[in-house]
mmCIF file of the N, C-alpha and C atoms, coordinates in Angstrom:
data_MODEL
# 
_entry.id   MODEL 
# 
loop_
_atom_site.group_PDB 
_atom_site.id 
_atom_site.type_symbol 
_atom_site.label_atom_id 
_atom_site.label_alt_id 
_atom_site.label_comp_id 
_atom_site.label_asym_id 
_atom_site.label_entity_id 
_atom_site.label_seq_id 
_atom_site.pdbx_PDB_ins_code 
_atom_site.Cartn_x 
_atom_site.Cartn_y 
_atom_site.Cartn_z 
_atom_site.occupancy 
_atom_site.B_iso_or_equiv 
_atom_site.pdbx_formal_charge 
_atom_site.auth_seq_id 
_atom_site.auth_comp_id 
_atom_site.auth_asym_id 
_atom_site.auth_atom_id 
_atom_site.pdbx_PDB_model_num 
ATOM 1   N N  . UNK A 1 1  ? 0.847   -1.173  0.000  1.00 0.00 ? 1  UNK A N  1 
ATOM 2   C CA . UNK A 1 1  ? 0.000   0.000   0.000  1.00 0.00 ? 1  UNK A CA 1 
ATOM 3   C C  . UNK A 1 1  ? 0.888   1.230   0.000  1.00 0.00 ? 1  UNK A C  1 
ATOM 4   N N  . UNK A 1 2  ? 0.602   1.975   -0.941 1.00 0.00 ? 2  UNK A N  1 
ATOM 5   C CA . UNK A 1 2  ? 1.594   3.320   -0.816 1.00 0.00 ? 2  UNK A CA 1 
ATOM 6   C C  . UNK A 1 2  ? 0.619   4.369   -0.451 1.00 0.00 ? 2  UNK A C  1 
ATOM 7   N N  . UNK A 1 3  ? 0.937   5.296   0.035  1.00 0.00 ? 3  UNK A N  1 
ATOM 8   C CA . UNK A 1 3  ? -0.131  6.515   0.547  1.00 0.00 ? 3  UNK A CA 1 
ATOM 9   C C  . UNK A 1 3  ? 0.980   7.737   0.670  1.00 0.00 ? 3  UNK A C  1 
ATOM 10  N N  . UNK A 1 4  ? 0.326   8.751   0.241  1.00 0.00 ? 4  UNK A N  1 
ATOM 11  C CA . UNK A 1 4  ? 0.863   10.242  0.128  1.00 0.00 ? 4  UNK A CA 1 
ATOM 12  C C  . UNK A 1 4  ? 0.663   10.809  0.919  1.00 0.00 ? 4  UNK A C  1 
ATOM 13  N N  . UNK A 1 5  ? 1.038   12.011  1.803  1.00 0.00 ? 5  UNK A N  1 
ATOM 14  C CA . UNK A 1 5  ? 0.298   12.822  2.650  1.00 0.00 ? 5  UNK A CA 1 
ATOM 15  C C  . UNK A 1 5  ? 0.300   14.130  2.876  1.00 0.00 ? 5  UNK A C  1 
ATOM 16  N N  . UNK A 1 6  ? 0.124   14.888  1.813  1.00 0.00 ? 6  UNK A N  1 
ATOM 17  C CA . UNK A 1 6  ? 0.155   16.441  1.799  1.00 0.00 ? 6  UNK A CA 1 
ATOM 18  C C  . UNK A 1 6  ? -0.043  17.277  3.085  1.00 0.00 ? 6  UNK A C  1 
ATOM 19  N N  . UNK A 1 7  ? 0.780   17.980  3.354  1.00 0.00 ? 7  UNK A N  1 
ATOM 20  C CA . UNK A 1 7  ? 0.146   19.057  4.501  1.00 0.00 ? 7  UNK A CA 1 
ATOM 21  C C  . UNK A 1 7  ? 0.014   19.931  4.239  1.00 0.00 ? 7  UNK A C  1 
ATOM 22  N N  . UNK A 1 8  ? -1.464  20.849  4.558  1.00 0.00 ? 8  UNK A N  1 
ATOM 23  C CA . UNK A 1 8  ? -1.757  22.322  4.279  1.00 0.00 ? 8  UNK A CA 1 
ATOM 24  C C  . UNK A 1 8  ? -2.056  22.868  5.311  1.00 0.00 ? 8  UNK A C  1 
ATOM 25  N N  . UNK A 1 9  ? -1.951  24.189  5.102  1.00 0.00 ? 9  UNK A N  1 
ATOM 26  C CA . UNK A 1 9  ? -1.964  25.409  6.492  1.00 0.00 ? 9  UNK A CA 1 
ATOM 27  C C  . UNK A 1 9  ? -3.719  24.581  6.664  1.00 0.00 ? 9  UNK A C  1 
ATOM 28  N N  . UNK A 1 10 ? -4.460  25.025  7.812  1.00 0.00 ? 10 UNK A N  1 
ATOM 29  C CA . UNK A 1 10 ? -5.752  24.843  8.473  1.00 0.00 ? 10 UNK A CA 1 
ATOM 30  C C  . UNK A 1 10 ? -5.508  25.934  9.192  1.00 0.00 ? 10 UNK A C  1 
ATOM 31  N N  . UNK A 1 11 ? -6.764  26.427  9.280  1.00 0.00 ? 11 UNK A N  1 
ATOM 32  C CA . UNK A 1 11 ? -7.349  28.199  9.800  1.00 0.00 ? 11 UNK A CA 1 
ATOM 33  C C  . UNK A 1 11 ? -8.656  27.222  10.761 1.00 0.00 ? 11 UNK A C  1 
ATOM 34  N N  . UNK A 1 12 ? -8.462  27.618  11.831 1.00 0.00 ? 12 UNK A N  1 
ATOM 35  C CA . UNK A 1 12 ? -10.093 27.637  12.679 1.00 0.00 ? 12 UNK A CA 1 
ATOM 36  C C  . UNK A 1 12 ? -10.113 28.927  12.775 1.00 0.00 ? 12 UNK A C  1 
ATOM 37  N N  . UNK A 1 13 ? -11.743 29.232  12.740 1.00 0.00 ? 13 UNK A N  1 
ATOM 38  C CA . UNK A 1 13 ? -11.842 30.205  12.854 1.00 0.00 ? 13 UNK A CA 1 
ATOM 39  C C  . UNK A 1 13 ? -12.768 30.339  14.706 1.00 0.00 ? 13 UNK A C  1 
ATOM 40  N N  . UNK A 1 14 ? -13.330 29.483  14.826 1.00 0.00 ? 14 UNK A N  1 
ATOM 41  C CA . UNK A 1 14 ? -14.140 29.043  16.173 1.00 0.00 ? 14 UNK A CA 1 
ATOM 42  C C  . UNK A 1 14 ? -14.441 27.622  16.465 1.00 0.00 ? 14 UNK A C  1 
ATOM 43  N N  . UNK A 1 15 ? -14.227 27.575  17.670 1.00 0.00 ? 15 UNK A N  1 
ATOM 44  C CA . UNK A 1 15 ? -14.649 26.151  18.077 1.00 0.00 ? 15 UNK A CA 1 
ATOM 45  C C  . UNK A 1 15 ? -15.474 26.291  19.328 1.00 0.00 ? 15 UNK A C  1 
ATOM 46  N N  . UNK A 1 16 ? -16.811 25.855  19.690 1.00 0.00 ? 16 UNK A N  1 
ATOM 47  C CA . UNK A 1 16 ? -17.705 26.029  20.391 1.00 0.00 ? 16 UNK A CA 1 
ATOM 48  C C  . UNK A 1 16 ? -18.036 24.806  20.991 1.00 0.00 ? 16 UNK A C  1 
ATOM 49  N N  . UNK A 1 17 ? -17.759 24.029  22.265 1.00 0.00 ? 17 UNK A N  1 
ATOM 50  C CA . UNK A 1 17 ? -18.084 22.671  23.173 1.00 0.00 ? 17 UNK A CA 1 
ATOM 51  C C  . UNK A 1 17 ? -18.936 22.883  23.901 1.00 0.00 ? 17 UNK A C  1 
ATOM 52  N N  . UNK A 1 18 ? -19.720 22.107  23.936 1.00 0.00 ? 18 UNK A N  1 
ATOM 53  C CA . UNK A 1 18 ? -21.121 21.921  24.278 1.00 0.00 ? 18 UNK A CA 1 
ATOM 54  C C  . UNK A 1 18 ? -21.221 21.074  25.391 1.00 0.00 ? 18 UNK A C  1 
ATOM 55  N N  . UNK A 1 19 ? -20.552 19.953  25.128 1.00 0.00 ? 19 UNK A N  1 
ATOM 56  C CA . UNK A 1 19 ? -20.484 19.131  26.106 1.00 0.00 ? 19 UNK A CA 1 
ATOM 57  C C  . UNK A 1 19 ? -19.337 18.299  25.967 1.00 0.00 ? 19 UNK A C  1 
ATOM 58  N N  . UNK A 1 20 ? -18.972 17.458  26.939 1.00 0.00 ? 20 UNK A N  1 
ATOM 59  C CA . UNK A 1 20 ? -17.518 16.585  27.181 1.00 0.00 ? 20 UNK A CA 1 
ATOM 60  C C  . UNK A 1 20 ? -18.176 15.165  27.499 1.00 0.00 ? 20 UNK A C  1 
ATOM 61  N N  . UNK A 1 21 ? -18.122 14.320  26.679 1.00 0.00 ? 21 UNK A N  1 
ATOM 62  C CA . UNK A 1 21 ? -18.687 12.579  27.154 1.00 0.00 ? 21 UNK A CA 1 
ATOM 63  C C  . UNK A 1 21 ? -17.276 12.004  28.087 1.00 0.00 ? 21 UNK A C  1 
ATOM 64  N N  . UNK A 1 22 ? -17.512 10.940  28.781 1.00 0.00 ? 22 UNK A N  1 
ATOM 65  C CA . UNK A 1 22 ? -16.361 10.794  30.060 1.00 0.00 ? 22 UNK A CA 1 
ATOM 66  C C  . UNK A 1 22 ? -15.418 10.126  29.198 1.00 0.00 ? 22 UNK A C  1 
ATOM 67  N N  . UNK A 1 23 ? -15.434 10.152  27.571 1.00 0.00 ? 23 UNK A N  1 
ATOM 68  C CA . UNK A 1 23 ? -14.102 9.855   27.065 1.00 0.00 ? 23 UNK A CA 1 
ATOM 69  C C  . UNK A 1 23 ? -14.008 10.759  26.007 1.00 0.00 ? 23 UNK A C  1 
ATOM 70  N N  . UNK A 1 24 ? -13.468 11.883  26.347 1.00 0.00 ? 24 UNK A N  1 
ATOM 71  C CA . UNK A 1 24 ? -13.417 12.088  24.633 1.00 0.00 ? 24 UNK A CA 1 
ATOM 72  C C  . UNK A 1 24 ? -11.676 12.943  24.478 1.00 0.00 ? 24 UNK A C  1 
ATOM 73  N N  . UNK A 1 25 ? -11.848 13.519  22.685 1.00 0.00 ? 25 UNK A N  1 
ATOM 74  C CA . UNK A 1 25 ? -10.774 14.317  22.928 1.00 0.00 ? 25 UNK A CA 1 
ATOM 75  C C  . UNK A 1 25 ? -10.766 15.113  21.847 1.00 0.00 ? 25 UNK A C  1 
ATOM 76  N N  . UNK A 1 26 ? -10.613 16.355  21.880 1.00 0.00 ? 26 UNK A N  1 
ATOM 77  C CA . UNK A 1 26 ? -10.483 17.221  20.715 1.00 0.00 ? 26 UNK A CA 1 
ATOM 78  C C  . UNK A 1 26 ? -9.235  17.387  19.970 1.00 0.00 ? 26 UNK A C  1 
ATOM 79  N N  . UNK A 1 27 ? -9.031  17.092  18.531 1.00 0.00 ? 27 UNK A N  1 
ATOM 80  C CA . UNK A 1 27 ? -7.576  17.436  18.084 1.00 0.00 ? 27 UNK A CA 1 
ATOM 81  C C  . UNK A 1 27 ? -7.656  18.181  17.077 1.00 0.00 ? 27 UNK A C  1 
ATOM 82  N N  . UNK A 1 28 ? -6.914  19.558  16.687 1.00 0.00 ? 28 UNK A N  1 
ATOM 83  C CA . UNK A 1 28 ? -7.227  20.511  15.827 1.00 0.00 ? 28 UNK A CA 1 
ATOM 84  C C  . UNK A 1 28 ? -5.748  20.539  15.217 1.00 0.00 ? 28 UNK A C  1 
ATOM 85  N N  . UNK A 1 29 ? -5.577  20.571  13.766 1.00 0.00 ? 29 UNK A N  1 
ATOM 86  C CA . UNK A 1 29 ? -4.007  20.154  13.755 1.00 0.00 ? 29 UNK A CA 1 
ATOM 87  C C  . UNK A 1 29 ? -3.342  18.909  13.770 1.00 0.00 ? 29 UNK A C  1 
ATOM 88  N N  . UNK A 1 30 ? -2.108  18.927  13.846 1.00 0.00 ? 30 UNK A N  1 
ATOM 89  C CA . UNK A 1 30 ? -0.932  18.341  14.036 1.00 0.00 ? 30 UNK A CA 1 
ATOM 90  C C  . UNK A 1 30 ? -0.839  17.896  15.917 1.00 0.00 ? 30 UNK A C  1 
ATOM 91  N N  . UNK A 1 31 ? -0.558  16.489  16.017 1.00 0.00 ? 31 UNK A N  1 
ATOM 92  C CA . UNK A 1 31 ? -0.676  15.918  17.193 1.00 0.00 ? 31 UNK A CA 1 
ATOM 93  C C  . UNK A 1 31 ? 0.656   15.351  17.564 1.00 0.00 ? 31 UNK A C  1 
ATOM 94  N N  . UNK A 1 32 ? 1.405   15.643  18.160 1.00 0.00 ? 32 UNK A N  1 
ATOM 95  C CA . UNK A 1 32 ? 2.655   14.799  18.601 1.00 0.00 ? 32 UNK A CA 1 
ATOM 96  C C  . UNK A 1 32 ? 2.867   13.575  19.233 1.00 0.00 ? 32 UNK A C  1 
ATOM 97  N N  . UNK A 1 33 ? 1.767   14.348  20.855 1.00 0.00 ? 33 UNK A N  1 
ATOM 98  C CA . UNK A 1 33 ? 1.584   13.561  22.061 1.00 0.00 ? 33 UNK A CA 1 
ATOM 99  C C  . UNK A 1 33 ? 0.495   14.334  22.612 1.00 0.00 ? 33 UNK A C  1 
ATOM 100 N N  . UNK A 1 34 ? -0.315  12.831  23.376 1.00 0.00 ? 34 UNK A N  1 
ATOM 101 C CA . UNK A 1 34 ? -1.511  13.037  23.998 1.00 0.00 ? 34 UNK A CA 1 
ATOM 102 C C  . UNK A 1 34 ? -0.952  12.429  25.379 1.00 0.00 ? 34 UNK A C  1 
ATOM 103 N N  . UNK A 1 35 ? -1.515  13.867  26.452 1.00 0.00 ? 35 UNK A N  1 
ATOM 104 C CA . UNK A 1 35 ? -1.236  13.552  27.909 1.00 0.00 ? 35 UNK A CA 1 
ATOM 105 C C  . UNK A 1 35 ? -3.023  13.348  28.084 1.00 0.00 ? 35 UNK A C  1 
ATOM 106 N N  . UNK A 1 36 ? -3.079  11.379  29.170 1.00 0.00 ? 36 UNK A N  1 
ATOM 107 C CA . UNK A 1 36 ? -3.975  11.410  29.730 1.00 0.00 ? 36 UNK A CA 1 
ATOM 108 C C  . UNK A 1 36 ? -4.187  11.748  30.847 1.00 0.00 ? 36 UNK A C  1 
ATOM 109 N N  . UNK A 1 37 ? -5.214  12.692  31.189 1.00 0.00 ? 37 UNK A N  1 
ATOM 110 C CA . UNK A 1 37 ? -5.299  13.304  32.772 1.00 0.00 ? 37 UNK A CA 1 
ATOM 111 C C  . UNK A 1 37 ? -6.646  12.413  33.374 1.00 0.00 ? 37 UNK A C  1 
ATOM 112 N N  . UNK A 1 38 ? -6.759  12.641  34.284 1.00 0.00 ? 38 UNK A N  1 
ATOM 113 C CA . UNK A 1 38 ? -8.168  12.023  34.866 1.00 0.00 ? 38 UNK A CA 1 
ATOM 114 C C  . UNK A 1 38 ? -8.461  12.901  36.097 1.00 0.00 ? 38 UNK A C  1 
ATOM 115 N N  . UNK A 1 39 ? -10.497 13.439  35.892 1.00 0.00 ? 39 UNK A N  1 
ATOM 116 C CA . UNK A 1 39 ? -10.892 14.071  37.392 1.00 0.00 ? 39 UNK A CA 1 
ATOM 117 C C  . UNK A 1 39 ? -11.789 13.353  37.572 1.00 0.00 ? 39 UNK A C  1 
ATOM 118 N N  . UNK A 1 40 ? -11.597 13.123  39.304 1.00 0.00 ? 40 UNK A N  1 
ATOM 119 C CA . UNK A 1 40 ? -12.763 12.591  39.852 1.00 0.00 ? 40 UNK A CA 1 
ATOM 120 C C  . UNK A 1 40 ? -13.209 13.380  41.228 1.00 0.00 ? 40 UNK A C  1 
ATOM 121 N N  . UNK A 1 41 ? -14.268 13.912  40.697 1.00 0.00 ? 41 UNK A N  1 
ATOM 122 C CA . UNK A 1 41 ? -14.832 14.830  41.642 1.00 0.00 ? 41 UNK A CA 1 
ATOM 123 C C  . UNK A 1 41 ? -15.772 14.731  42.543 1.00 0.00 ? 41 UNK A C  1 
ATOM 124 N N  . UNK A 1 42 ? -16.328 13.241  42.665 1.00 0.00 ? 42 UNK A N  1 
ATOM 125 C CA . UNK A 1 42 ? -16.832 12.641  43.699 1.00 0.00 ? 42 UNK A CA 1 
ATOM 126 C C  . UNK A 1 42 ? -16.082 12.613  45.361 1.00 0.00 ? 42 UNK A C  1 
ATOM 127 N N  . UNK A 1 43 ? -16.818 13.111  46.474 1.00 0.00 ? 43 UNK A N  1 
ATOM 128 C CA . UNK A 1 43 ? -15.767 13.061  47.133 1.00 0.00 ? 43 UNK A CA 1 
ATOM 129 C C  . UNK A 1 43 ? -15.141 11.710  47.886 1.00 0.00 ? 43 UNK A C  1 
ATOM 130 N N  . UNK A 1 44 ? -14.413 11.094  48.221 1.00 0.00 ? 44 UNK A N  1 
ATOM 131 C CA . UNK A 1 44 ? -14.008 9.690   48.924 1.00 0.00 ? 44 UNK A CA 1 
ATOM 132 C C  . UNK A 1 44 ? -14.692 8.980   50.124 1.00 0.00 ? 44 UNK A C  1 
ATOM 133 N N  . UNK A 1 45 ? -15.576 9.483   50.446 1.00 0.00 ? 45 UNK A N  1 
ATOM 134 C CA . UNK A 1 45 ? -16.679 9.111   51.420 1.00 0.00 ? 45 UNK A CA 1 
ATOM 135 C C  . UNK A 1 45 ? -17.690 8.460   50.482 1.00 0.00 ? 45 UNK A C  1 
ATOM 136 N N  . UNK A 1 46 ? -17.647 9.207   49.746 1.00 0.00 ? 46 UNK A N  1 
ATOM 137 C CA . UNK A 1 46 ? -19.411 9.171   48.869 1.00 0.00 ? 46 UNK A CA 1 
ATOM 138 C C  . UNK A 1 46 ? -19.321 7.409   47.698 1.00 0.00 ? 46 UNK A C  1 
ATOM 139 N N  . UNK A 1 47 ? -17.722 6.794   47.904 1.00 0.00 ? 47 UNK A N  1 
ATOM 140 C CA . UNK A 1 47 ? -17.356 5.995   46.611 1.00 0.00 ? 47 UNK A CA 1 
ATOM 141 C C  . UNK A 1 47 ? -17.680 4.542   47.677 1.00 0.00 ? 47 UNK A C  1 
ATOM 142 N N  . UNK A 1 48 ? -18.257 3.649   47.396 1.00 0.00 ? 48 UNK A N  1 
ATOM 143 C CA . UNK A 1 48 ? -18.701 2.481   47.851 1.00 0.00 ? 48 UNK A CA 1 
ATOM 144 C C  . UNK A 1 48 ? -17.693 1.703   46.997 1.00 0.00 ? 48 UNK A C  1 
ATOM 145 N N  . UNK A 1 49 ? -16.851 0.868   47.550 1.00 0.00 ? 49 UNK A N  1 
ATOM 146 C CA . UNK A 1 49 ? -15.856 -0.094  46.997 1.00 0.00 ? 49 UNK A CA 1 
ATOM 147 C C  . UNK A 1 49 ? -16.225 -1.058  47.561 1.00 0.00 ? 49 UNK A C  1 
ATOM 148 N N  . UNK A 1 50 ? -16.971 -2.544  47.191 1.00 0.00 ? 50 UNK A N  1 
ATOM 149 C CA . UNK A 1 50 ? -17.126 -4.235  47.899 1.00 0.00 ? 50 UNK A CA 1 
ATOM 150 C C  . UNK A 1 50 ? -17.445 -4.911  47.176 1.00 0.00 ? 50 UNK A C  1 
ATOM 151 N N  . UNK A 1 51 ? -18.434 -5.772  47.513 1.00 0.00 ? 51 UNK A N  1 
ATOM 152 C CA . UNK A 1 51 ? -19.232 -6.368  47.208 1.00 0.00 ? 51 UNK A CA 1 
ATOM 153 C C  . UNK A 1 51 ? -20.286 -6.391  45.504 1.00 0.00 ? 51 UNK A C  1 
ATOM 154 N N  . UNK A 1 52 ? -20.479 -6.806  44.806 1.00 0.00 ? 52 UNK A N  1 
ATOM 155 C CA . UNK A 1 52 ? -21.462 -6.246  44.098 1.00 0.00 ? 52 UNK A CA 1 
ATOM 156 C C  . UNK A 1 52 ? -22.885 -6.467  44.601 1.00 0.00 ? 52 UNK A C  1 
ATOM 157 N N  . UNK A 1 53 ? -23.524 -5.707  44.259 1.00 0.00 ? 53 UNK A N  1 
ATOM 158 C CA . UNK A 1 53 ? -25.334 -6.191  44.358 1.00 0.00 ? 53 UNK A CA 1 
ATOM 159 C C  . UNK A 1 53 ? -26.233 -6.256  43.961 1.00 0.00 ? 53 UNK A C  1 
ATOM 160 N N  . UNK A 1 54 ? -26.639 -7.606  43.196 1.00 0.00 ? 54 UNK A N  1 
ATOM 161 C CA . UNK A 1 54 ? -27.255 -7.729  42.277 1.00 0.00 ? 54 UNK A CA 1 
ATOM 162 C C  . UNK A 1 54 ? -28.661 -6.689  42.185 1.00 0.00 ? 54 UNK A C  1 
ATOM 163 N N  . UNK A 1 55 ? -28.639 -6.043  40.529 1.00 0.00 ? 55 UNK A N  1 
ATOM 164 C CA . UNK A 1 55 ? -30.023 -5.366  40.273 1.00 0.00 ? 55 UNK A CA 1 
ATOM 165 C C  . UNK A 1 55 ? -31.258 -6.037  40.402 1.00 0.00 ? 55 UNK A C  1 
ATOM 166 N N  . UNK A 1 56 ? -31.380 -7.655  40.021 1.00 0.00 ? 56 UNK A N  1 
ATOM 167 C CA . UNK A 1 56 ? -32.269 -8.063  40.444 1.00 0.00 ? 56 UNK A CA 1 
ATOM 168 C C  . UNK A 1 56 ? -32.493 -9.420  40.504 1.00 0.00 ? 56 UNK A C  1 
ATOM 169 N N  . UNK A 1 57 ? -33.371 -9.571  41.416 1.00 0.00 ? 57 UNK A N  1 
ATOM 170 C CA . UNK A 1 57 ? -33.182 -11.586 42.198 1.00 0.00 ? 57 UNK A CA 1 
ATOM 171 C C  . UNK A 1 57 ? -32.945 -12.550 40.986 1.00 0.00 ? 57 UNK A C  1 
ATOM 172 N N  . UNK A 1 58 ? -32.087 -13.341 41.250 1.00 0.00 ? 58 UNK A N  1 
ATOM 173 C CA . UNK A 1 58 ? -32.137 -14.305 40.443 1.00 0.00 ? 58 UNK A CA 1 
ATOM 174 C C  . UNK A 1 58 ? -33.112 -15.211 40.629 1.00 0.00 ? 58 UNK A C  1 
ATOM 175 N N  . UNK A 1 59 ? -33.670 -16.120 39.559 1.00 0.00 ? 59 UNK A N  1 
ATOM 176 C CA . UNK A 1 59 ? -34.760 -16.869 39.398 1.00 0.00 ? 59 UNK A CA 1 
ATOM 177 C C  . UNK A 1 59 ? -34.299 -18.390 39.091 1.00 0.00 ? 59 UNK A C  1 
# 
């Protein structure tokens, strides 16, 4: 497979986000490296770590 890959200038002129899904990522341009960050803004009281529990009785 051979493939070419021209590069041309790109102009934004606006970019407007609406919303963020808990994975996403915007790339405008030329990408080198992607740093993954992570927030969790729940506070550490509020996070239940055990057991699972079932949604509903088994039959």
């Amino acid at each position: 497979m051979n493939m070419t890959v021209v590069n041309k200038g790109i102009t934004i002129g606006r970019i407007q986000v609406t919303g963020v899904s808990s994975s996403s990522v915007l790339m405008v341009g030329d990408t080198e490296v992607i740093t993954l960050t992570s927030v969790f803004d729940t506070p550490p009281e509020s996070l239940i770590i055990g057991p699972f529990v079932p949604l509903a009785p088994e039959r």
